[in-house]
N, C-alpha and C positions, 0 to 999 in steps of 0.2 A: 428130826423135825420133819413135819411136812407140809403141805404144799399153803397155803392161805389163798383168798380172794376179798377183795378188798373192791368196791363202784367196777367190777371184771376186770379187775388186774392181779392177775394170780402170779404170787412167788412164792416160785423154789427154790430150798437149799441145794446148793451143790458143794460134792466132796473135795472141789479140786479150783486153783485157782482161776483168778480170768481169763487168766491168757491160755490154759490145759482146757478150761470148759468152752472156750472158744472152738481151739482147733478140735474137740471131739463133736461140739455140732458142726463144725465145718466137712466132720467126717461123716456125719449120720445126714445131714443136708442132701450132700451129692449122693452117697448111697442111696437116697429116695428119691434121685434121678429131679431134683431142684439145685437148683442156680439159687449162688451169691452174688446180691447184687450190689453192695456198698455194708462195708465197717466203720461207723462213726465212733472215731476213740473221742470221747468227750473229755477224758482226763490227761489226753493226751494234746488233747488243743489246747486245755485250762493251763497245760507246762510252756507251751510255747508262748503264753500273754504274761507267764509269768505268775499265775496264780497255781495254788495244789488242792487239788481234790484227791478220791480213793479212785483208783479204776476203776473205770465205769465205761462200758463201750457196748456199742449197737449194732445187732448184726444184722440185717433186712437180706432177703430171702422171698423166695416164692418158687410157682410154676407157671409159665402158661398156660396149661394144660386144665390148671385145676382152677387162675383166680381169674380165668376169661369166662367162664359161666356164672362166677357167682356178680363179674361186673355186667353183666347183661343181665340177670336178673332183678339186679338192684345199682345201679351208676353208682349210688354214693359210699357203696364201701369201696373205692377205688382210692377214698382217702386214707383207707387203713390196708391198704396192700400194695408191696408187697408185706408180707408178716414181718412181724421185729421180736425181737427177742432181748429186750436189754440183760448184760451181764454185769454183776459188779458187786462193788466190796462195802459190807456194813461198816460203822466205827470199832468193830473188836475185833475184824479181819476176816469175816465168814462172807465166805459168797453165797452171791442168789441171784437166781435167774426170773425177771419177770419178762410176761407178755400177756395182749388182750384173749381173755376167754373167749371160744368159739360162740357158746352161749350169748354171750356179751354182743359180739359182733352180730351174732344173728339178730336177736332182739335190735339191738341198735337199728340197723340197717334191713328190717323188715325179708330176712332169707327164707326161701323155702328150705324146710326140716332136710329135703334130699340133698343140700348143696351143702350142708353145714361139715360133712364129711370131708370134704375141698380143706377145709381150715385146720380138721380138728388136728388131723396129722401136728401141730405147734405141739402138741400135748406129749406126745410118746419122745418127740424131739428133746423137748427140755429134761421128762423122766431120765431118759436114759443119758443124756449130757452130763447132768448131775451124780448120776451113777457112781 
């Protein structure tokens, strides 16, 4: 299968569960010298009220480096960064990794073409996670 995009929310399949596709962005993350900045397990707070969902968890991510210019050139994607990455499990057990397109965000939030680079790095991220 590959990747869809849906109003720039592109999901992919990945070969491996939540919690494997997790720790392998968790590996390719750092390796491109970005900081983890919070994991929202979402099916793991629905256990704790006592309700069940599939896993499903959020891993938010960025850099200085890279999302401090595209917030100075436009303030309001400050509401879509740092990037996220949701991972998680369809009803027949397959995982998929979505996040907002670069594209998307730029359009959204009015970027210049040169900053769009800053972002796009989410793309090679979820490719190779999924791997």
């Amino acid at each position: 299968m590959t990747a869809s995009m849906v109003d720039g929310l592109v999901t992919a399949p990945s070969r491996h569960s939540v919690d494997e596709t997790l720790e392998r962005l968790n590996g390719l993350i750092r390796a491109a010298g970005a900081t983890v900045f919070a994991l929202v397990d979402h099916s793991g707070e629905a256990t704790k009220v006592g309700m069940t969902m599939r896993p499903t968890k959020l891993l938010i991510f960025g850099n200085p480096n890279s999302g401090t210019p595209l917030m100075v050139a436009s303030p309001s994607i400050a509401i879509d960064l740092p990037l996220r990455i949701l991972v998680w499990e369809d009803g027949s057990g397959k995982v998929w990794l979505s996040y907002n397109s670069p594209g998307y965000l730029q359009a959204r939030h009015h970027l210049p073409e040169e900053l769009v680079r800053n972002i796009a790095v989410v793309e090679t991220l979820v490719a190779r996670a999924g791997e």
